[in-house]
N, C-alpha and C positions, 0 to 999 in steps of 0.2 A: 724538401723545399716546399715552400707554402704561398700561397698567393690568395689575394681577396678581391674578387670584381661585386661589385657595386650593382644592381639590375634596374635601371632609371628608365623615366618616360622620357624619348628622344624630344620632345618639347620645352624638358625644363632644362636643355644645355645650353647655355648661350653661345655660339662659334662666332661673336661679331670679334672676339678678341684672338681668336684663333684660325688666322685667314690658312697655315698652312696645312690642317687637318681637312679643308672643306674639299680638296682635290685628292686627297686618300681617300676612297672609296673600300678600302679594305680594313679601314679601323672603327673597330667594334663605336657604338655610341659610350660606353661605359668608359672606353681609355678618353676620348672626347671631354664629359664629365670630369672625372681625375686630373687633365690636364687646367682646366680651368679653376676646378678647387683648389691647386693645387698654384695657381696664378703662372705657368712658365711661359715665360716671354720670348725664350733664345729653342731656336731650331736643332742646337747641337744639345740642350737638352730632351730636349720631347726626343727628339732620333733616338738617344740612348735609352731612355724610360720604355718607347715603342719596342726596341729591341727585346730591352728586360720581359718584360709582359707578353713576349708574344714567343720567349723561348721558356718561360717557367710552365705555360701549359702543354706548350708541346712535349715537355718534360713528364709530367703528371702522366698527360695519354697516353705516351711509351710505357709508364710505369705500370698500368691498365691490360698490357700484353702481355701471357703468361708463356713462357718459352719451358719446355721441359728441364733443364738445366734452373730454371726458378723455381718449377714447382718442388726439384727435389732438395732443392737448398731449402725451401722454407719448409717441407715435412718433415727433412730432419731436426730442425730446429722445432714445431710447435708439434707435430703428433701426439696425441698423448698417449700410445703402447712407446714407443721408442721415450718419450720421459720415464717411462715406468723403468724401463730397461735402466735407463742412467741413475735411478734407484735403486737399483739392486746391485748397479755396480758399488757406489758409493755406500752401503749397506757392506758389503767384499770389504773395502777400503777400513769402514771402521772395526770390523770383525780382526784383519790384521794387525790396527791399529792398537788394541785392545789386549789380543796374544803376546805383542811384541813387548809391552808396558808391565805383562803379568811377569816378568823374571827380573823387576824389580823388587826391591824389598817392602814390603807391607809397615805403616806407618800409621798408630791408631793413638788417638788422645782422651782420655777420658778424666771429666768432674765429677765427682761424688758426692751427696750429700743424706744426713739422715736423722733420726730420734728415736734415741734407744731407752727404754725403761726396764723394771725390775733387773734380776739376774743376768749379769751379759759382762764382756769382755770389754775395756777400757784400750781405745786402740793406742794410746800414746803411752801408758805403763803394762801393757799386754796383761794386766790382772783382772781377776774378778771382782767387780764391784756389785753393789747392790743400789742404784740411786739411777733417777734419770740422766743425763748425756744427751747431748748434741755433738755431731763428728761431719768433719768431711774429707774429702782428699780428692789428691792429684795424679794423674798417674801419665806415664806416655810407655807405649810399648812398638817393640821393631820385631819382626820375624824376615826371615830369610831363606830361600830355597839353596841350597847346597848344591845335592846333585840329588838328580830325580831320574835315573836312566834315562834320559834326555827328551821326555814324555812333552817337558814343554816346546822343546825343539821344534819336535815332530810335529807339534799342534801349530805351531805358527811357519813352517812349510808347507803345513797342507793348507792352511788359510789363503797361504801365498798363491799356490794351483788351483785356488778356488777363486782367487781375485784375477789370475790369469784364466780363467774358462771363462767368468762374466764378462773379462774386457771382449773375447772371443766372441759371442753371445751379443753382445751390444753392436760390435762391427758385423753381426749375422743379419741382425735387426735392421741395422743400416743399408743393409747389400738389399736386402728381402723389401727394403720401401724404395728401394732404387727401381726394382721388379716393376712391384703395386702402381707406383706412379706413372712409371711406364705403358703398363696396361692401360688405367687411368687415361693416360692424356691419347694413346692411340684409340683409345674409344671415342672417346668425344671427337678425334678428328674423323672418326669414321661414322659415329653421328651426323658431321657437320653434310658430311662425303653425300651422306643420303638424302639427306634437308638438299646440297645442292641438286640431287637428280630429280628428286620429290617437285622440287618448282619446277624442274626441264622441264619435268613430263608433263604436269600439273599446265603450262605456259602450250608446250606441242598439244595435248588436248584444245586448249582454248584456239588455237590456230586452225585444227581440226574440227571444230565446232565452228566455226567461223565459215571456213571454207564449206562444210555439209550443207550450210542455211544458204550461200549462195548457189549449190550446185540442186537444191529442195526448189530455190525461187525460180531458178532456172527449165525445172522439171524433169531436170537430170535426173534424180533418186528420191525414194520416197520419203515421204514424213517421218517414217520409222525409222530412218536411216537418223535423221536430227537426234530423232528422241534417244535412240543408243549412244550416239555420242554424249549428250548432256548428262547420261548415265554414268557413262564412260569419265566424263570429267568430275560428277560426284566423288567418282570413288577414287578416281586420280587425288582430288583435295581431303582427302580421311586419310588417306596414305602419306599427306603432306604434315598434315596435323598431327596423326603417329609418331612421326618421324621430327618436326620440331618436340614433342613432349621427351621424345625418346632423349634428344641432344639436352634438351634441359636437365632430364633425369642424370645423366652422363655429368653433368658440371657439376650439379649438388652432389652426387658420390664422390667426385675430385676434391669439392669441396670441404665434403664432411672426412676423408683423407688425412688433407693438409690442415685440421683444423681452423678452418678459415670463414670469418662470418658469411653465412646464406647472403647476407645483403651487398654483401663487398663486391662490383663488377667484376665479372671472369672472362675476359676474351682471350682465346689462344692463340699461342703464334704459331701460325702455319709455316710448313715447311716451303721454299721456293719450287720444289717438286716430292713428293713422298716418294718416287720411284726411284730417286737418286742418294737415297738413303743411304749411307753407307754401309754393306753391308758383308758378312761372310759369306764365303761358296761355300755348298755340304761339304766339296772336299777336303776345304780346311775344317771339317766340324765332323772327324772322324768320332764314334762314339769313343773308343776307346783311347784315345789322344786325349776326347775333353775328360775323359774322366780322370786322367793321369794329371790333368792339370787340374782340377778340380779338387781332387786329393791333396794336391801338395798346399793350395793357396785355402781351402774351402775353411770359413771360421769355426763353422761348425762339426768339423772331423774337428780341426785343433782343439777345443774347447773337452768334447771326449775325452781326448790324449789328456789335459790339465784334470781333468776330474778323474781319470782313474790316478794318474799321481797322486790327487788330493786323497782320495780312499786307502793307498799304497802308505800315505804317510799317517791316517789316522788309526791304521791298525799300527803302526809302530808306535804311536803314544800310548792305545791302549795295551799295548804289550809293557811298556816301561812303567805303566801302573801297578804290574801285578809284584813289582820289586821295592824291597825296603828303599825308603827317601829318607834323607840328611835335611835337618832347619836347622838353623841359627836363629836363637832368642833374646832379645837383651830389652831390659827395661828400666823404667824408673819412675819412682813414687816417693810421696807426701801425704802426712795425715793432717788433721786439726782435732782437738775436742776439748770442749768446755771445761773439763773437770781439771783439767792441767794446770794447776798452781805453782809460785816459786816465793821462795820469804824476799820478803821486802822491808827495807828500811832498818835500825840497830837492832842489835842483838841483847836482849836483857836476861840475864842469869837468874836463876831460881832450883830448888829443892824439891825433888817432890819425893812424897813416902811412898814408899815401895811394901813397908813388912814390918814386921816385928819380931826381933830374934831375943832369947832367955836365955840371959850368961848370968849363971851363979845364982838362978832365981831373979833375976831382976832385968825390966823387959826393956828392949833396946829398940829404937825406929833404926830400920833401915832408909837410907834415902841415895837418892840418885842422882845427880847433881845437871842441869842441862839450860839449855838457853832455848828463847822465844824469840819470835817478831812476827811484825804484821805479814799476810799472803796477799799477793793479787795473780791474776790469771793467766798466764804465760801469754803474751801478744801472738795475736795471730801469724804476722810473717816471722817470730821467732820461732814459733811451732814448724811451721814449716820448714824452716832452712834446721832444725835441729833434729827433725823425722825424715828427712831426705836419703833416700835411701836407692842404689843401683842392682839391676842382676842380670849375669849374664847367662847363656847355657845354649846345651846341644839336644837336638832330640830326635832321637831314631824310629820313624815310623814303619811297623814292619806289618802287609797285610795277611792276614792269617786267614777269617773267613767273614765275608762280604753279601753272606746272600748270594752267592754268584754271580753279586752285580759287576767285578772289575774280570771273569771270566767271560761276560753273558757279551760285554762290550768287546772283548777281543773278536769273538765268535759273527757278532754283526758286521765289524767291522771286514769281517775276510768275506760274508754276504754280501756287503756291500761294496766287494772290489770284483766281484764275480759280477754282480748287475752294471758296474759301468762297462765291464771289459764288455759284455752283452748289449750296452748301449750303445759303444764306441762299433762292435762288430753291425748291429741292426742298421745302424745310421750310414754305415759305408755301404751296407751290400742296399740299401733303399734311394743311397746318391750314384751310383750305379745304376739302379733302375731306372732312376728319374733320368738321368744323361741318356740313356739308349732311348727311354720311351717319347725325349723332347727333341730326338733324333729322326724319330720315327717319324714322330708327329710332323716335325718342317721335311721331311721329305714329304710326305702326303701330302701336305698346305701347301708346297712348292708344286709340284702335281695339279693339285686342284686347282691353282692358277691359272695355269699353264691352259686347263682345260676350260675354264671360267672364259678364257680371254679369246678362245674359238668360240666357245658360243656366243660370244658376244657379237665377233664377227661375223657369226654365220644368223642371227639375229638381227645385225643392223643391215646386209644384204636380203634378208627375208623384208623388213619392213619397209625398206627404199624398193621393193619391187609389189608389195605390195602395194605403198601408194601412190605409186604411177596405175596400178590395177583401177584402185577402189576412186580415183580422181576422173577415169575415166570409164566408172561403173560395169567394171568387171569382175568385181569382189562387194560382196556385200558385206553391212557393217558387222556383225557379228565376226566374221570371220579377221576385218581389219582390226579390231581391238582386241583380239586373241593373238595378234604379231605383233602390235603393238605393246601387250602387256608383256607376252614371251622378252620383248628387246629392252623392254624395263627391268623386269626382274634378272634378267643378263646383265645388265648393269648394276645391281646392286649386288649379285653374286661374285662378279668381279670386284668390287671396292674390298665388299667381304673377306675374300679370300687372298686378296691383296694385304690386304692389313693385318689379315691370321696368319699370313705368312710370315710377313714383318716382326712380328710378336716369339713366335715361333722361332726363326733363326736370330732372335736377338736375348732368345733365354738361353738357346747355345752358348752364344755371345757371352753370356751372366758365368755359365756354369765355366766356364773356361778362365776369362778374365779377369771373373767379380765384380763387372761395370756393364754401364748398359750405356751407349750414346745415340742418341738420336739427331 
C-alpha cells in the first residue's frame, strides 16, 4: 500500500471553507491542505478520507517492525548463498532432464553441397568422369539404442539421487538460515539489552553527579569526590557509545544477512518479555534422544544416504559400459548434379559407319543404325525424387580395448562409493558431536545464568548499601564507583548469558526439531 503526503507551509491552507477541521487538533496540516484541494464539502466524506490517511501509515510503520518470523521469511527468499543453493538444485533438475531424453532416438539432418573437377566419381551415374560437376544432396539419418546393459538406466537413477541430495542440501541451507537469523536477531536484541543499561547507568551516574556537587556545596565531601564521579560519568558515556555502535554493527550484519538495503529502516520487534520465551527443559534435550531424532529428520544425513546411492548407481552404468551394445540405424538420402542429362524432344534416325569389311575383295561400310535428339538437364526435383534412396541396419558395438578408459571408470567409481559411505559415516559421527557438545554447552549457559543472576543480586544489595554509605560519607568515591561498576557489569553479564542461553537451548531445539521459534 502507498500513500503520498504533500509537506506545506501551514499558512498557505485556507480553513475558512473548512470549519470542521479547525476543532481536530490531531490532523496533520497536510490532510487540511488535501481536503481543500480536493474541495469536500460533506463531513461523511472528509471522516472517511481522515480514516483512510491515518490507517495507510500506521500500516507502513507496522511494516518498519522486523519480527523474527520476517526476517527468516525474507532471507529465505533474497539471500544470495541460499539462491545459489536453488541453482544447483535446478542444475540436478536439468542434468535428469537431459539423461532421461538420451534413450530417445537420435535424429540428425544434413544439406550437402560442392565442386568437383578433374578425375572424380559422378554421384548420379556412380561412374568415372573426367569434367567439372556441381553436386548436392540431402540426407536425414535415425539411430537408436537397443540395449546397452542398462548403463543408461543406471545413469539417469543416479541423476535422480543426486536431484534428491540437492533437494536435501537446499532444505539444509534453509534450516542452517533459520539458525543464522536467529543468532542474528538475538544479537541485536541483546545489543539493544546493553544500549538499554548503558543509558541506566549512563542517567544513575548523572544523578550521582548531581547529588556529589550538592553534598561538595554543602561540605559534606570533598572536591575530589565531584571530580571522580564526572570521571565516572565519562566513562559511563564511552560505554554507551560502544554499545550504540555495537547495536548498529549488529543490524548491518542482519542486514547484509537478509540481503536487504543498508538504507531500508530496521527496527525489531521485541519480544513482550525474552524470559518467557518458549522454551525446552535440558530434560527434554537428552543428548542422545536429540541425536535420535536428529538422524532420522537431519537433511543432511539424508542427502549422504541419496549420494551414496547416486555413486551405487554410477558404478553400475560404468559396469554396463564394459559390454557389447545393440543400435538401430535407418536413413535416407538424395543427390543432385549438373552433368545429369535426359533426351528431349523427337527422335530422328540416322547411320552411322562403324568399319569396313572385304567380301570377295571388294570393301563393304559397316553401319549401325540409331536415333538422336536434343538433351537438357534432368530438373532438379526430378533428380531428387529419382535418387532417393532408404537404409536400414543393426550394429553390434563390442568393446575390446579402450585405453582402460571404460576399466579406469568402473575402478573410480567403486572409489567413489567408498568416499560417500566415508562421508555419510564422518557427517553422522560429527552430528553426534555437535548434539552432545550443544548439550553441553546450554547446560553451562544455563549454569552460568543461574550464577549471573546471584551476582547480580548480590551486586545490587552491595550498591543499595553502599549508597546509603557514600550519601552519608562513609565511603569514599573510589570505592563507590568500584560497586557501582561491579552492579553494572552484573548486569550486562546477566543479559549476556541470558541470551547465550536462549541461543544455546534453542539450537537443541534446531537439532531435534529442525525449527527454531522465538
Amino acid at each position: 500500500m502507498m500513500f503520498y503526503l504533500k509537506f506545506v507551509w501551514p499558512g498557505a491552507i485556507p480553513t475558512r471553507d473548512l470549519p470542521f477541521i479547525k476543532n481536530m487538533g490531531i490532523v496533520t496540516t497536510q490532510l487540511q491542505y488535501f481536503c481543500q484541494a480536493m474541495r469536500i464539502k460533506t463531513l461523511a466524506i472528509a471522516s472517511a478520507l481522515i480514516l483512510l490517511l491515518f490507517i495507510s501509515p500506521l500500516s507502513v510503520s507496522a511494516q518498519d517492525n522486523w519480527s523474527y518470523q520476517r526476517c527468516l521469511e525474507y532471507a529465505l527468499t533474497h539471500n544470495l548463498t541460499l539462491q545459489q543453493s536453488v541453482l544447483q538444485k535446478r542444475l540436478s533438475e536439468l542434468t535428469l532432464k537431459q539423461n532421461r531424453l538420451s534413450q530417445l532416438p537420435t535424429i540428425n539432418a544434413g544439406v550437402s553441397g560442392g565442386y568437383r573437377f578433374g578425375r572424380s566419381i559422378d554421384p548420379t551415374s556412380n561412374t568415372f568422369v573426367t569434367q567439372s560437376l556441381m553436386n548436392s544432396g540431402l540426407s536425414l539419418d535415425m539411430s537408436a539404442d537397443l540395449f546397452g546393459w542398462f548403463s543408461k538406466q543406471n545413469t539417469i537413477a543416479a541423476s535422480k539421487y543426486q536431484l534428491y541430495a540437492n533437494n536435501f542440501l537446499l532444505e539444509k541451507a534453509r534450516n542452517d538460515m533459520g539458525v543464522n537469523v536467529a543468532n542474528a536477531f538475538l544479537q541485536i536484541l541483546l545489543a539493544n539489552e546493553q544500549v538499554k543499561l548503558s543509558k541506566s547507568q549512563v542517567a544513575l551516574s548523572e544523578a550521582q553527579l548531581d547529588n556529589t556537587r550538592k553534598l561538595v556545596s554543602a561540605g559534606s565531601v570533598p572536591e575530589s569526590n565531584q571530580a571522580d564521579m564526572e570521571a565516572q560519568l565519562a566513562r559511563d558515556s564511552s560505554t554507551l557509545v560502544d554499545a550504540q555502535n555495537n547495536a548498529i554493527v549488529r543490524v548491518l550484519q542482519m542486514k547484509a544477512l537478509l540481503n536487504l538495503d543498508f538504507a531500508v529502516p530496521f527496527t525489531t520487534e521485541l519480544p513482550e518479555d525474552i524470559e518467557s520465551i518458549p522454551m525446552l527443559s535440558l530434560t527434554e534435550t537428552a543428548p542422545e534422544m536429540v541425536f535420535s531424532a536428529a538422524l532420522a529428520s537431519q537433511p543432511q544425513y539424508k542427502s549422504d544416504e541419496m549420494m551414496v546411492k547416486a555413486a551405487e548407481r554410477t558404478l553400475a552404468s560404468a559396469r554396463g559400459a564394459l559390454y557389447p551394445s545393440l543400435r538401430f540405424n535407418a536413413g535416407a538420402g538424395t543427390n543432385y548434379a549438373n552433368t545429369n542429362f535426359q533426351p528431349f524432344g523427337p527422335l530422328i534416325p540416322k547411320v552411322d559407319t562403324i568399319g569396313l569389311v572385304n567380301v570377295n575383295g571388294t570393301d563393304y561400310n559397316v553401319v549401325r543404325p540409331s536415333v538422336t535428339s536434343d538433351v537438357r538437364r534432368v530438373p532438379f526435383g526430378d533428380q531428387l525424387n529419382n535418387n532417393f534412396g532408404q537404409n536400414i541396419g543393426l550394429s553390434l558395438s563390442i568393446p575390446l580395448l579402450n585405453a582402460w578408459q571404460l576399466r579406469g571408470n568402473v575402478e573410480r567409481a567403486k572409489i567413489d562409493i567408498e568416499n560417500k559411505q566415508l562421508t555419510l559415516d564422518i557427517n553422522k559421527q560429527q552430528l553426534r558431536q555437535d548434539v552432545y557438545t550443544a548439550h553441553a554447552d546450554a547446560v553451562g549457559a544455563f549454569q552460568k545464568y543461574q550464577a549471573a543472576i546471584s551476582t547480580e543480586n548480590a551486586s545490587q544489595k552491595a550498591y543499595d548499601f553502599a549508597t546509603k554509605r557514600y550519601n552519608v560519607g562513609l565511603m569514599n568515591t573510589v570505592e563507590y564507583v568500584t560497586t557501582q561498576t561491579n552492579l553494572f557489569r552484573a548486569q550486562i553479564d546477566r543479559v549476556s548469558a541470558l541470551y547465550d542461553y536462549i541461543f544455546k537451548i534453542k539450537l537443541l531445539e534446531f537439532y531435534r526439531d529442525q525449527r527454531i521459534s522465538l
